[in-house]
C-alpha positions as CSV (number, residue, x, y, z in Angstrom):
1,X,126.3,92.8,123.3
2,X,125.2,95.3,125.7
3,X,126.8,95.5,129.3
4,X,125.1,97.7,131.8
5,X,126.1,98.0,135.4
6,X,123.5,98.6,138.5
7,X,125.0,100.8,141.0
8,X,122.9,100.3,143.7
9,X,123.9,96.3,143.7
10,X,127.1,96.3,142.4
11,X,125.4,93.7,139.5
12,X,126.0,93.7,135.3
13,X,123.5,92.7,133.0
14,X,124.4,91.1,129.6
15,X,121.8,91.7,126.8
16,X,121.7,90.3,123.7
17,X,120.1,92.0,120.3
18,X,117.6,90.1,118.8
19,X,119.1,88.2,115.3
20,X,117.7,89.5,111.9
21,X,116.8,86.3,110.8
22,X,112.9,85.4,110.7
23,X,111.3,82.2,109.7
24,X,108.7,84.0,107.7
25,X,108.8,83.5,103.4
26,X,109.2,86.9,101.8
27,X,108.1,87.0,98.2
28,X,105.2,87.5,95.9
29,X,101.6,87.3,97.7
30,X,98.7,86.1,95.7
31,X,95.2,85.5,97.2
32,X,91.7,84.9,95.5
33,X,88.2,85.5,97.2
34,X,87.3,81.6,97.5
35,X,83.3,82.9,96.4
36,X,85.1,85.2,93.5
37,X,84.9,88.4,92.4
38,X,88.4,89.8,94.0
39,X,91.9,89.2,94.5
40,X,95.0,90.8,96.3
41,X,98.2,90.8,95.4
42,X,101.4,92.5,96.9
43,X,105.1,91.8,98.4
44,X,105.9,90.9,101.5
45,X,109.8,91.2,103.1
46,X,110.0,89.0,106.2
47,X,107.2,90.1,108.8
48,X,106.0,93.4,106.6
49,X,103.6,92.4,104.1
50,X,101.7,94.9,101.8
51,X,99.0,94.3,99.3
52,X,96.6,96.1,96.7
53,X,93.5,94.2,96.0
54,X,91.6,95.6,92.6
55,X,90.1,98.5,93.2
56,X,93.9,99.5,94.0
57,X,93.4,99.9,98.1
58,X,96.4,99.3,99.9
59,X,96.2,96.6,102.8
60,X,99.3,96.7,104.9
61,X,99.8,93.6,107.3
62,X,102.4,91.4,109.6
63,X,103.5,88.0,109.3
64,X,103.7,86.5,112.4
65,X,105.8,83.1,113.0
66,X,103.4,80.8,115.3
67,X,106.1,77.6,115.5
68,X,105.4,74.1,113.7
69,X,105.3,76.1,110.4
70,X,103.0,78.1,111.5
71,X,102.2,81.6,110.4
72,X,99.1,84.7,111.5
73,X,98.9,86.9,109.4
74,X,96.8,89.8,110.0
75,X,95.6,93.1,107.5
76,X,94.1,96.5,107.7
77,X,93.2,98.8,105.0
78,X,92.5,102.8,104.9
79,X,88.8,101.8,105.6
80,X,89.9,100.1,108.6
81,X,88.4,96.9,107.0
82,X,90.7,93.8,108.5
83,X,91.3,90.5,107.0
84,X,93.4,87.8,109.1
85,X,94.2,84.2,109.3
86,X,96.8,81.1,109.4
87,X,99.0,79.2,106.8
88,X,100.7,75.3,106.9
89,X,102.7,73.7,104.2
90,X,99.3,73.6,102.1
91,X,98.7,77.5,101.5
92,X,97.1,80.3,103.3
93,X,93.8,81.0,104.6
94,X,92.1,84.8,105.2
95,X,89.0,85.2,106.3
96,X,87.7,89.2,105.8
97,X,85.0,90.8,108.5
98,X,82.1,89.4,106.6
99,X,83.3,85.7,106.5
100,X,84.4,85.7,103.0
101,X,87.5,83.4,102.3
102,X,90.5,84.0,100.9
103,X,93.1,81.3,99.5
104,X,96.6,82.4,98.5
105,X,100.2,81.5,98.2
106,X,103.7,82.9,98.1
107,X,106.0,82.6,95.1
């Protein structure tokens, strides 16, 4: 904990550092163009996710917990290409700028 004081009102403040803990899976990512003809792949620790699809590109992206199990996940390349969307219990779903979809899961 943190204590500051405020001069001016004679008042402390108490705050508290966020815990470490996240509800979001780290592991192995695996997603396959639902139309084929690509996949990614990568690791993902907590919130950070990064992945290589096959031409070797690197996609860097954040897990974001969204309650109920939950999860946004969102993806940029070099290119500035984007690919973003939601997982549940059953899997994970991307959809890329030009509608393709994606299906994955984590190991």
């Amino acid at each position: 904990m943190v204590f500051r004081s405020n001069a001016t009102q004679n008042q402390g403040m108490i705050y508290r550092r966020k815990q470490g803990s996240t509800s979001v899976p780290s592991g192995y990512y695996r997603f396959e163009n639902v139309q084929g003809g690509g996949t990614l792949f990568g690791f993902g620790t907590g919130e950070f996710v990064r992945l290589r699809d096959e031409y070797g590109a690197e996609w860097n992206g954040t897990a974001e917990p969204q309650g109920d199990n939950v999860i946004r996940y969102r993806f940029c390349n070099q290119q500035g290409k984007t690919i973003s969307g939601m997982s549940d219990s059953s899997g994970i779903l991307l959809r890329d700028e030009r509608g393709n979809a994606w299906r994955g899961f984590i190991e």
